[in-house]
N, C-alpha and C positions, 0 to 999 in steps of 0.2 A: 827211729825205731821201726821206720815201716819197712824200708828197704830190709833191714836187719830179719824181719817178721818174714820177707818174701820169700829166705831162704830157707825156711822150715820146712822140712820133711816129717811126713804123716808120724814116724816112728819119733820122730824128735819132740813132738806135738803131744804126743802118749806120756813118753819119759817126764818133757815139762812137768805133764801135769797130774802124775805120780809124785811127782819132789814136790809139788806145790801142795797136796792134799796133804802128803805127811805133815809139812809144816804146818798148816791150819787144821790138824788136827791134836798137832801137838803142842797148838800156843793155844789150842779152848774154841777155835770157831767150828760152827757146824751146819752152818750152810755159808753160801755165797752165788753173788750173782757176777758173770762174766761179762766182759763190754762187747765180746765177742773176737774173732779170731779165725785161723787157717784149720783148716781140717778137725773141725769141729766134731764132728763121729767119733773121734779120737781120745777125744774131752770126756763126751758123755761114756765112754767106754771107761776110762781114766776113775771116773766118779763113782763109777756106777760099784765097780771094782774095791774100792776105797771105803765106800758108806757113806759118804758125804749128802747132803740133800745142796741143790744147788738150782739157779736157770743159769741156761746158755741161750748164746745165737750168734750165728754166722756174722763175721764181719763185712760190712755192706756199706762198698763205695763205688760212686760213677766216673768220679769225676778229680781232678785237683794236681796241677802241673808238677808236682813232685811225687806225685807216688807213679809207683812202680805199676807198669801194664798187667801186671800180674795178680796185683791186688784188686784191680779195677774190675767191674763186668756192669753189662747192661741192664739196666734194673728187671728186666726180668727175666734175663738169667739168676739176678739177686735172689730175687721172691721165691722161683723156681730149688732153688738150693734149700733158702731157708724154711719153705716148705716142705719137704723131705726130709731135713731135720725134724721138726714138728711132727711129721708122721711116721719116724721112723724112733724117736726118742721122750716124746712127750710123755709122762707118767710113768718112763721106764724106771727101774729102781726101788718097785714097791712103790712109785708114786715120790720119791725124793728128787726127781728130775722133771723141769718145766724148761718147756723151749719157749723162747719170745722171739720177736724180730728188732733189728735195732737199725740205726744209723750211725755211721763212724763218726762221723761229725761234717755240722752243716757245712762248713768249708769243702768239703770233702763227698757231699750229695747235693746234686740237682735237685731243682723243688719237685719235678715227675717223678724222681724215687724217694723225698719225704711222700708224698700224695700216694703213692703204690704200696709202700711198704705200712702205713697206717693204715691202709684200705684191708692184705692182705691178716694184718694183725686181729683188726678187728670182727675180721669172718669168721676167725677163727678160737674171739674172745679170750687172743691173749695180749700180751704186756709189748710195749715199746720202750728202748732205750738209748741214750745218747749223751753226750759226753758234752753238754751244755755251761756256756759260759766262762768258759777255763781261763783263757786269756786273751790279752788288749785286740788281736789280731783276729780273732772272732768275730767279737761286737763288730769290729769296723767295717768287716767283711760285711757284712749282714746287712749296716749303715750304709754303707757302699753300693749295694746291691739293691735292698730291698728298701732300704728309708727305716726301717725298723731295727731294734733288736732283736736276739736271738726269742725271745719268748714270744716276743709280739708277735714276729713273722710265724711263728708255729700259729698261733694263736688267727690269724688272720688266713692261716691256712682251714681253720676250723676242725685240726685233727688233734687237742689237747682234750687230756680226760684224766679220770682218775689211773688208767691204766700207762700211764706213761711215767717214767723215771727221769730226772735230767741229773748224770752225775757231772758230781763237784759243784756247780751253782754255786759259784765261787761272786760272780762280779753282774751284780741284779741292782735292777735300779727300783726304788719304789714301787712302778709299776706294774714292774714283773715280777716283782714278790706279790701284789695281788694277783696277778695273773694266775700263778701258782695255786693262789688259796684258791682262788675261783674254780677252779677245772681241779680240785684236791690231787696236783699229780705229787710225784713222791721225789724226793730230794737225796740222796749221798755227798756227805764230804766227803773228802780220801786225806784228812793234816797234813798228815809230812810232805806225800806231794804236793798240797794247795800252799803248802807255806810259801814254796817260793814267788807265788804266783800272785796270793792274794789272804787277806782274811774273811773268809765269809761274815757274812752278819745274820749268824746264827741266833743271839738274841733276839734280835728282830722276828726272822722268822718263827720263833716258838711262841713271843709273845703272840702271832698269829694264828698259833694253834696249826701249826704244819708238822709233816710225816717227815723226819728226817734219820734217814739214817748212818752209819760210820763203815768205812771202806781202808782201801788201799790201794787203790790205783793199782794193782799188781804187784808180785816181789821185787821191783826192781829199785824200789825207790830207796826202803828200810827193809825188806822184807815183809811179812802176811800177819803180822801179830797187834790184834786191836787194841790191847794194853798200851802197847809202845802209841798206838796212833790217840787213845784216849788221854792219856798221858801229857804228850805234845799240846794236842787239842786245848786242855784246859787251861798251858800255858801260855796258847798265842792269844787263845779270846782274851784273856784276863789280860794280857800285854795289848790288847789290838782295841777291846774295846772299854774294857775295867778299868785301868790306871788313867785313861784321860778324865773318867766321870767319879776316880776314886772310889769305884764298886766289887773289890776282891770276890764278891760272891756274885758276880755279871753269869758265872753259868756254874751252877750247883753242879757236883759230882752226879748227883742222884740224877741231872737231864743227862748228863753224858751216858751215864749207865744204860740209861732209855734208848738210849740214841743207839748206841750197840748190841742191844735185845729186841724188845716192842720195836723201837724205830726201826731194823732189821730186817723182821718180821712184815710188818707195813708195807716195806720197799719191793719184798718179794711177792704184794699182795696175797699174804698169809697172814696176818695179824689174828684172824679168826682160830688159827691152828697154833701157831709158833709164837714165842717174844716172854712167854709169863708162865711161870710155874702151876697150872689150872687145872682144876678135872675137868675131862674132857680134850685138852690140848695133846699135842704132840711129846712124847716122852725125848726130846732135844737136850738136852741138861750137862753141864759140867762139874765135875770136883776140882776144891781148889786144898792144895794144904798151907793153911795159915798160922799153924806153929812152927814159924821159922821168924829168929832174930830180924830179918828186914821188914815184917810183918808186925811182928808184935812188940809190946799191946799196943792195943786198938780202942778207944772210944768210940769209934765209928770206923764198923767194916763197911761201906758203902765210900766213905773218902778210901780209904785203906787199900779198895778193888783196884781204884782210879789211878792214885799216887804210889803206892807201893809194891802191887802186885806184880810179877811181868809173865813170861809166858812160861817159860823153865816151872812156875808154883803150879800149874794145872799137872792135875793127876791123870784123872779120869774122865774120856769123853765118850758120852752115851748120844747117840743119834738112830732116833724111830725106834728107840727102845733096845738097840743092839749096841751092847759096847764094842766101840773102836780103838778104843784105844784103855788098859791097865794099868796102874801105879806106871804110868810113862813109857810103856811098850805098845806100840802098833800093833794090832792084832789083823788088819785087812792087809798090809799091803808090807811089802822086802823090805826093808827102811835101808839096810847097808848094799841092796841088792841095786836096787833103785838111787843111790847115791852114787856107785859104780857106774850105772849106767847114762848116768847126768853128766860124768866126767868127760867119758868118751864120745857122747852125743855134744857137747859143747866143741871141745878140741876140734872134731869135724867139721862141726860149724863153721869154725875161726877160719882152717884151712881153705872151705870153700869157699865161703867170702869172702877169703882174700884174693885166691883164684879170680872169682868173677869180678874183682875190681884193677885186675890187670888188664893192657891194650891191646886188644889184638892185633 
């Protein structure tokens, strides 16, 4: 993916992530947090445009024998970017856009730019993020290197807080799930992508009263629709960790719900503003139409959201009190304009990458 990521041009970077707002605006999401990425000015312009509330931040690696030198830079060239981000985009949007700083993953950064970039994050009293525990080759790195796991060595590094995010926390050992509670940092599954990898032990965690919330690892997996990832969700716990101990209801609809709202909300450290229908909160809200044969009847709309809904039933999405989208039309952004322009932006792509994977 990374090499793929190198060939991205600014205008390609825009396009993306026009075609990615219409969809998560069109399956009911209304905000989102990025892992970070190329020409990130592009992103927030992209959102800003759209209506979307959202964080971003700069993709930031040092280091890691297969990425592309293009990707790489010195951590404080890192900082340096991701700073100007931050000062040129933070609260832009009416306040719907928060920049944080992140790390692409520990494989992938030196502990001098983990220690840099929590330094520069925290001057600045914003959020850190990173793509924590995903797979075998992780841990062992880490094992490898540091004698710790991925949590532990953050933790030993003394730069764990409530302001830190670890997405997926897929494959946690006991004591990195207290780790977790200790320092209250915030947790994202991404289902579909984590299925292949791993099943979290989400029970676990909630039984600990943790902030978790539901993702997508990006469009590339299933595409951007929490339905579809809620959905999955309920059936691998119940398959992963329900059927051994014979406990069908191992993870209620109603946490998953959470976990997609409140949890959400939480993970963007916004839970004060966003995640619940509140005076006083943020007017965020979507319509769903539930008289339709795959919906109805319903004993319980709240199983109903989880199991039956999908993204095509949302109507109307309201974000900061501006609707973006009517009875199923985009009202921010070209929807066929911007499909056209994905086409032609991809097709380029393909040609040039394949160019550059020929010999000189």
């Amino acid at each position: 993916m990374v090499p793929f990521e190198s060939n991205l041009r600014e205008k390609d970077v825009y396009i993306s992530t026009k075609l990615s707002c219409l969809e998560m605006i069109r399956s009911g999401t209304t905000g989102f947090i990025d892992a970070g990425g190329r020409h990130m000015h592009q992103v927030a312009e992209a959102v800003i445009k759209a209506g979307l509330r959202a964080v971003i931040t700069c993709s930031t690696m040092d280091s890691g024998k297969e990425i592309p030198a293009t990707m790489k830079a010195s951590p404080g060239y890192n900082i340096r970017r991701n700073e100007q981000l931050f000062k040129d985009f933070q609260g832009a949007g009416d306040g719907r856009l928060d920049v944080w700083f992140s790390l692409r993953s520990l494989i992938s950064c030196s502990a001098d730019l983990v220690l840099k970039v929590f330094e520069a994050a925290d001057s600045l009293s914003t959020g850190v993020q990173t793509h924590m525990n995903e797979y075998p080759n992780e841990i062992s790195y880490c094992l490898e290197n540091f004698r710790m796991r991925p949590y532990e060595f953050l933790e030993s590094l003394g730069v764990l807080h409530e302001r830190f995010l670890g997405a997926h926390s897929i494959l946690l050992s006991e004591n990195e799930m207290d780790i977790i509670k200790k320092h209250q940092s915030k947790i994202v599954h991404c289902p579909i992508s984590n299925a292949g990898k791993g099943i979290p032990n989400t029970p676990g965690l909630l039984q600990k009263k943790m902030d978790i919330g539901m993702g997508t690892d990006g469009a590339a997996h299933s595409g951007l629709s929490l339905f579809d990832q809620m959905k999955v969700f309920k059936s691998m716990i119940r398959a992963g960790f329900g059927v051994p101990i014979h406990d069908p209801a191992i993870l209620p609809s109603a946490s998953i719900l959470e976990m997609a709202t409140s949890g959400g909300a939480e993970a963007m450290m916004k839970g004060d503003q966003l995640g619940t229908l509140d005076v006083g909160k943020k007017a965020d809200l979507i319509t769903i139409n539930i008289d339709q044969p795959h919906i109805q009847p319903t004993h319980s709309i709240v199983n109903s959201l989880i199991e039956s809904v999908n993204s095509n039933d949302v109507t109307d999405t309201i974000i900061d009190g501006n609707i973006v989208m009517k009875n199923r039309e985009v009202l921010t952004l070209d929807e066929e304009k911007t499909i056209y322009e994905s086409r032609l932006a991809a097709k380029d792509l393909f040609v040039r990458a394949n160019l550059a994977s020929l010999p000189s």
